[in-house]
C-alpha positions as CSV (number, residue, x, y, z in Angstrom):
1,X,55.7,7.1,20.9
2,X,52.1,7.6,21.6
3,X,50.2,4.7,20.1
4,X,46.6,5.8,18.7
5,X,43.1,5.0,20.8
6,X,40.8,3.6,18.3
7,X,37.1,3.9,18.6
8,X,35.2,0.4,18.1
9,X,31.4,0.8,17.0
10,X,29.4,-2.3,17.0
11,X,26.3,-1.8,14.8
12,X,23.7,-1.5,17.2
13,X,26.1,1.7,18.3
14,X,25.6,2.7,15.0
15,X,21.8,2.2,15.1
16,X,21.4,4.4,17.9
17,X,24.2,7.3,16.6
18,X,23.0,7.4,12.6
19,X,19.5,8.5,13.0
20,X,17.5,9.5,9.0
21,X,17.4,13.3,10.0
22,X,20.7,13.3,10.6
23,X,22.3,11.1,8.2
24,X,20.4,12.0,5.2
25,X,21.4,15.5,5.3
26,X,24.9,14.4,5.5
27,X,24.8,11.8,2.9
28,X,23.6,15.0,0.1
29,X,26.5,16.8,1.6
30,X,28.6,14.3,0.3
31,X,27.3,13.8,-2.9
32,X,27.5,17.3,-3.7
33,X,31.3,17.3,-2.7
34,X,31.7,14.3,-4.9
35,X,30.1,16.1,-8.0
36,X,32.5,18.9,-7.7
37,X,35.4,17.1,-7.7
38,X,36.0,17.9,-4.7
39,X,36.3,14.3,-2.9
40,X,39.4,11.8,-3.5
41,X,37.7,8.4,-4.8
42,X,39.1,6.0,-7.1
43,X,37.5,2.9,-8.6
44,X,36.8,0.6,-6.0
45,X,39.2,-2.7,-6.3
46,X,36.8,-5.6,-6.6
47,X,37.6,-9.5,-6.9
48,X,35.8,-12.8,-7.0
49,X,36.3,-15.2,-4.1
50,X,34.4,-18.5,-4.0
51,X,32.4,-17.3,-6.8
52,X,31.3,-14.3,-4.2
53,X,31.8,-10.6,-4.7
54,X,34.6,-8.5,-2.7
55,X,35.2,-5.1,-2.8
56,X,37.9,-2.5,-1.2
57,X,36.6,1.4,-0.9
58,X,38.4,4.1,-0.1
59,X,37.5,7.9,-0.1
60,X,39.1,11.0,1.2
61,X,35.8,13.5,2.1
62,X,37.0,17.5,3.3
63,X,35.7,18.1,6.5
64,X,35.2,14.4,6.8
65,X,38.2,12.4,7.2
66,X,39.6,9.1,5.2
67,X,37.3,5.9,5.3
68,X,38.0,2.2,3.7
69,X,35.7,-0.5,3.5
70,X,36.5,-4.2,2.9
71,X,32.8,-5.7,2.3
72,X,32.0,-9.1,0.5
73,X,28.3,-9.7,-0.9
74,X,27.4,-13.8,-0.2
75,X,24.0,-14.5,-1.5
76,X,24.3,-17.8,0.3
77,X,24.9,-16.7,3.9
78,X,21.1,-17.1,3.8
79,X,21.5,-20.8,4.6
80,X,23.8,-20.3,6.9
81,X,21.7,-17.8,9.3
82,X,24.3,-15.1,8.1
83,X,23.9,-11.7,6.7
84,X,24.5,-11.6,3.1
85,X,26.6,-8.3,3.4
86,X,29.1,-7.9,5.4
87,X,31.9,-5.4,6.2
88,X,34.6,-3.5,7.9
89,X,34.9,0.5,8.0
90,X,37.9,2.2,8.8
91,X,38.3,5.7,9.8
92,X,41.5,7.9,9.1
93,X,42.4,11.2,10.2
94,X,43.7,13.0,7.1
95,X,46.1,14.9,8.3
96,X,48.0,13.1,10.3
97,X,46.7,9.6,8.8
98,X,45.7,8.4,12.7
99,X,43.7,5.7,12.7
100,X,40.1,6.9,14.5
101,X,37.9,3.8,14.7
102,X,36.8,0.9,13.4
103,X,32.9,-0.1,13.1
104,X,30.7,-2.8,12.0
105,X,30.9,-2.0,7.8
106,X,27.4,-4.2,7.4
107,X,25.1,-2.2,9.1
108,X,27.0,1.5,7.9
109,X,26.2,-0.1,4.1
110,X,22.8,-0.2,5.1
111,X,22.1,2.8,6.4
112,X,24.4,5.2,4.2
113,X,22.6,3.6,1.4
114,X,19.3,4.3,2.6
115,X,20.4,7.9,3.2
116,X,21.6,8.1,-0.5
117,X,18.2,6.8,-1.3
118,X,16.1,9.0,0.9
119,X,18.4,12.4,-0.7
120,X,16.9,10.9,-4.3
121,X,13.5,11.0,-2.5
122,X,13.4,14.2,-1.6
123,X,14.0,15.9,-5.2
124,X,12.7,13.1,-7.0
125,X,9.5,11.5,-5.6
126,X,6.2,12.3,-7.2
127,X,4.6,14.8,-4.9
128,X,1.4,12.1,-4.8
129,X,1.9,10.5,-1.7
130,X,0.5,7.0,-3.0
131,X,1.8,3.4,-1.7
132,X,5.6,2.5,-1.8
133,X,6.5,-1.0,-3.1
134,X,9.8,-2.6,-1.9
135,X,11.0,-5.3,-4.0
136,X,13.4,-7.6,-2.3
137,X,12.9,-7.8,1.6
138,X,15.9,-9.0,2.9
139,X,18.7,-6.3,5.4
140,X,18.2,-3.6,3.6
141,X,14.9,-3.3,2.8
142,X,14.5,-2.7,6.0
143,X,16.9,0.3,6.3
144,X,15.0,1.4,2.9
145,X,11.6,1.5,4.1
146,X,12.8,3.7,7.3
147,X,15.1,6.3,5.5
148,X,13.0,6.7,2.5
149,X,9.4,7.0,4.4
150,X,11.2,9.9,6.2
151,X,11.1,11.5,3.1
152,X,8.1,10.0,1.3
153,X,5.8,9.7,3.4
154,X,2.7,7.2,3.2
155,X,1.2,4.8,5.1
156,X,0.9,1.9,2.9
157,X,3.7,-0.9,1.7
158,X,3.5,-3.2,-0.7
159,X,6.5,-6.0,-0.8
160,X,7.3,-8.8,-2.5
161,X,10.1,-11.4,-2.4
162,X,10.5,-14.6,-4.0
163,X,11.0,-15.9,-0.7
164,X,7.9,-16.4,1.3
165,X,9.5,-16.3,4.3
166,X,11.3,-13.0,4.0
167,X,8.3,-11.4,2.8
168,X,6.5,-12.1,6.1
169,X,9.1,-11.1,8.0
170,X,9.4,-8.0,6.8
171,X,5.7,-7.6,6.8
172,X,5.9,-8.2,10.4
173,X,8.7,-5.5,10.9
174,X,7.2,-3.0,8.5
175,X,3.7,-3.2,10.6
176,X,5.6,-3.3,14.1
177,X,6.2,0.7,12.4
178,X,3.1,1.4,11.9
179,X,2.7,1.0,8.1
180,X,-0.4,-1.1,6.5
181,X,1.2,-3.9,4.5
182,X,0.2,-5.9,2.0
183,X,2.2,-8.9,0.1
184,X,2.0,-8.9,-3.2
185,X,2.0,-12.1,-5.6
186,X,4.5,-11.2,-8.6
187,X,6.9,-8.2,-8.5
188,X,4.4,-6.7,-11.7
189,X,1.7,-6.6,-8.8
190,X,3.6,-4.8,-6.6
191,X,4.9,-2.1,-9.4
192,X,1.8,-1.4,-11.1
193,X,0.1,-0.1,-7.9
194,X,2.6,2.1,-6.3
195,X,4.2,5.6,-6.9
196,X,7.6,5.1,-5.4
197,X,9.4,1.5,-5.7
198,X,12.6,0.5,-4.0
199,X,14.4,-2.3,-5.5
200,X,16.5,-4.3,-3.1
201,X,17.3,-7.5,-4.3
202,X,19.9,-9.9,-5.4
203,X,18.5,-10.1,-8.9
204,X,20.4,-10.5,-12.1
205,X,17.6,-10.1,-14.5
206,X,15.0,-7.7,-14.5
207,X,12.0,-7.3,-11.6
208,X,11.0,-4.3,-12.5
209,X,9.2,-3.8,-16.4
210,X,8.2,-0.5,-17.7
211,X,5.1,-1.6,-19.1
212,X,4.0,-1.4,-15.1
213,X,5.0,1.9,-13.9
214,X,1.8,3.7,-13.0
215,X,2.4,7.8,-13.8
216,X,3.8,10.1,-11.4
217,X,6.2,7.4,-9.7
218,X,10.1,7.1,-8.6
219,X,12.0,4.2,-9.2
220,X,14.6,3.4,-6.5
221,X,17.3,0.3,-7.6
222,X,20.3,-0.9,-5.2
223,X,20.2,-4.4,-6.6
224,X,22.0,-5.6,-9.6
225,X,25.3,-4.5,-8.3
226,X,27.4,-6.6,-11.5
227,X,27.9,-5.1,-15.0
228,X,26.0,-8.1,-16.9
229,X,22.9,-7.4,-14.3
230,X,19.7,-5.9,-14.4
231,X,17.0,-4.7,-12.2
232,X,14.6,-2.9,-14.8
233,X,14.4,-3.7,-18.6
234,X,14.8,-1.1,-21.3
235,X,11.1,0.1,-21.0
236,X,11.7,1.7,-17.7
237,X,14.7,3.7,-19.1
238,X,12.6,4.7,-22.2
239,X,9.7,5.4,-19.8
240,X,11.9,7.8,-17.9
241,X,11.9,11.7,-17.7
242,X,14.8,11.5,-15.8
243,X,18.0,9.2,-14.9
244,X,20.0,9.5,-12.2
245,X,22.9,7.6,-10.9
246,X,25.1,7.7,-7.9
247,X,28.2,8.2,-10.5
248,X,28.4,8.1,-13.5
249,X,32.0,6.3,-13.8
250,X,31.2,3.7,-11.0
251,X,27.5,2.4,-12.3
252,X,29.2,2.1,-16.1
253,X,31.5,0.0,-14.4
254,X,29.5,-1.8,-12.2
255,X,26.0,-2.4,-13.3
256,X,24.4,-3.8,-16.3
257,X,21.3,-1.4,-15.3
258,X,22.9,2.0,-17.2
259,X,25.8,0.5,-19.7
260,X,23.5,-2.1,-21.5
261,X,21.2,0.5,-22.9
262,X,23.5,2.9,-23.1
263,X,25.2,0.5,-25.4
264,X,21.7,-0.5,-27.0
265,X,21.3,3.4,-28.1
266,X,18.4,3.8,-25.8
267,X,19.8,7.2,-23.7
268,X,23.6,8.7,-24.1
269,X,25.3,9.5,-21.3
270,X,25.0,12.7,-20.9
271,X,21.2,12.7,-20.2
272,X,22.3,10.4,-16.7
273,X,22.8,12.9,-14.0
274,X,24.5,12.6,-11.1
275,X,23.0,13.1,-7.5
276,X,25.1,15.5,-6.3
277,X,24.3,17.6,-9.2
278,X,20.6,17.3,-8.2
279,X,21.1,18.4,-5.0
280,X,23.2,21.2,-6.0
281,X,20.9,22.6,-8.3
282,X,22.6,21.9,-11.7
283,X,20.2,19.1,-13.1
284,X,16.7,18.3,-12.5
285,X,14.9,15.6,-9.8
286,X,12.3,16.0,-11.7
287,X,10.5,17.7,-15.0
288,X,6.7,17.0,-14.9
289,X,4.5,16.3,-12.2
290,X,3.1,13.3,-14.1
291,X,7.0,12.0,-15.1
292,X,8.7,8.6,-14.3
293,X,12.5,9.0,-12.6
294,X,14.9,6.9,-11.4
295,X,17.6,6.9,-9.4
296,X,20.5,3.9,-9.6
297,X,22.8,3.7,-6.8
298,X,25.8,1.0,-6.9
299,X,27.1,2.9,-3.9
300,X,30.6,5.3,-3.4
301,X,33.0,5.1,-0.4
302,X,31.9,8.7,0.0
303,X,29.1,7.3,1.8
304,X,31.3,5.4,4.0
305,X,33.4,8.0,4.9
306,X,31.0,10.8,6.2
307,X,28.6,8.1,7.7
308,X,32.0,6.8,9.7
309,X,33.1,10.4,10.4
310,X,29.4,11.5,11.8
311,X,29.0,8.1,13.5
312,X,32.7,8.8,15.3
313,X,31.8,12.4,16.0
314,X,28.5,11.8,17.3
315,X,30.0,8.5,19.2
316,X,32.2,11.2,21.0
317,X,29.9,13.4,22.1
318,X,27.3,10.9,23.4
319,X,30.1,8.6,24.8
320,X,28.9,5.9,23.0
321,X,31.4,2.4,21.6
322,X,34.2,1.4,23.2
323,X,38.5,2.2,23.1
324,X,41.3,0.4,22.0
325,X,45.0,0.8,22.3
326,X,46.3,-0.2,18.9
């Protein structure tokens, strides 16, 4: 029997292999598989440990291989000088179900979400190139800022965090690349004065009010990540031209953000595209240069499987992580 050599990649490996040219390109790829049916993804399984979130993903991309994630979201790792996600990718052949590698799941959740951001960027964002706000600056705000000013590009940031601390770190780390930065005293602040906001937070209630959003501007939201949470109130969605989500199935499931006004009356369903059918051409980014749009990401093992699969293939060809012998 030959026993399988599996690939280990640490996340600084990842760092240096998952570059925003190259990642973001991918990550549209794979939403456009995904909104033609043409990806293998259930529901992600998720349970509640220690009053913390956990959830198993599992995707089967063509041309891409077979990934699974075990990640756990733990607000208060904060206190304990840990990262608040963290997680475990695996990497299947799908053929012969071979295991490929393994790699640090923490860091590929940051940076295949930024990617995913960054593809809503590009055929969303208002073509004025004004400030970008970033609400929430804790791991992957940073990841944010990088992918999605690949895209967007200014030269201004304005951040705020209830936590003073992480605001002027991230100040620190935003400025270190070369952007002008300014801290901002309410999350309203912040909002009001820029065309493109990420929201990366931990929130449960709403940060983001609609009464705020200056005209042309793009609304980016990878917080509230639990069905009774939200990261805009109902203004935003009446505000907006268009509405797009990651998936349709997972953010009704997962996310207070779409199903609440959904529920309420306030859109139907059918007006929330999907990304992959922006990138393909079948729905709109954007309708007016003068619109408001949002994109809503609760995030897809899609993600994790093509960011695995380009990390391994890349990691291969640049001899980059370290073997195994299972």
């Amino acid at each position: 029997m030959i026993l399988p050599r599996v690939l280990i990649l640490s996340g600084n490996d990842l760092e240096m292999l998952l570059k925003p040219d190259l990642l973001v390109n991918e990550i549209e790829k794979a939403f456009t598989l995904f909104s033609e049916g043409a990806t293998v993804t259930p529901p992600r399984t998720v349970m509640w440990v220690e009053g913390n979130w956990w959830g198993i993903m599992q995707s089967y991309v063509p041309g891409y291989g077979v990934g699974v994630k075990v990640v756990n979201v733990i607000p208060r790792n904060v206190e304990r000088g840990l990262p608040t996600i963290q997680a475990v990718v695996n990497l299947f052949d799908p053929v012969s179900g071979t295991p490929l590698a393994v790699m640090d799941g923490g860091v590929l959740t940051a940076l295949r979400t930024a990617a995913a951001s960054a593809v809503s960027a590009k055929y969303m964002a208002p073509e004025v190139k004004g400030p970008i706000a970033i609400i929430g600056t804790g791991y992957q705000a940073r990841y944010q800022l990088r992918f999605v000013s690949s895209i967007y590009r200014t030269d201004e940031v304005l951040v705020y965090d209830i936590r003073e601390e992480a605001a002027e770190s991230f100040k620190k780390f935003a400025e270190d690349l070369g952007f002008k930065v300014v801290k901002c005293r309410s999350a309203s602040e912040a909002v009001e004065r820029a065309n493109l906001i990420i929201e990366a937070s931990t929130t449960r209630t709403p940060v983001i009010e609609g009464r705020y959003l200056r005209t042309p501007s793009h609304v980016i939201s990878i917080g509230a990540h639990v069905r009774d949470a939200r990261a805009f109130d109902d203004e935003v969605i009446k505000r907006a031209e268009v509405i797009v989500v990651d998936s349709r199935e997972a953010v009704m499931l997962e996310t207070g953000d779409i199903r609440i006004p959904i529920e309420k009356g306030l859109i139907t369903i059918d007006k929330v595209y999907e990304l992959g059918e922006v990138a393909s051409g079948k729905k709109p980014g954007r309708i007016t240069k003068e619109g408001i749009t949002i994109f809503k990401s609760v995030g897809l093992a899609i993600q994790d499987a093509v960011a695995a699969s380009v990390a391994h293939r890349e990691a291969i060809k640049r001899r980059i992580g370290k073997y195994i012998d299972l």
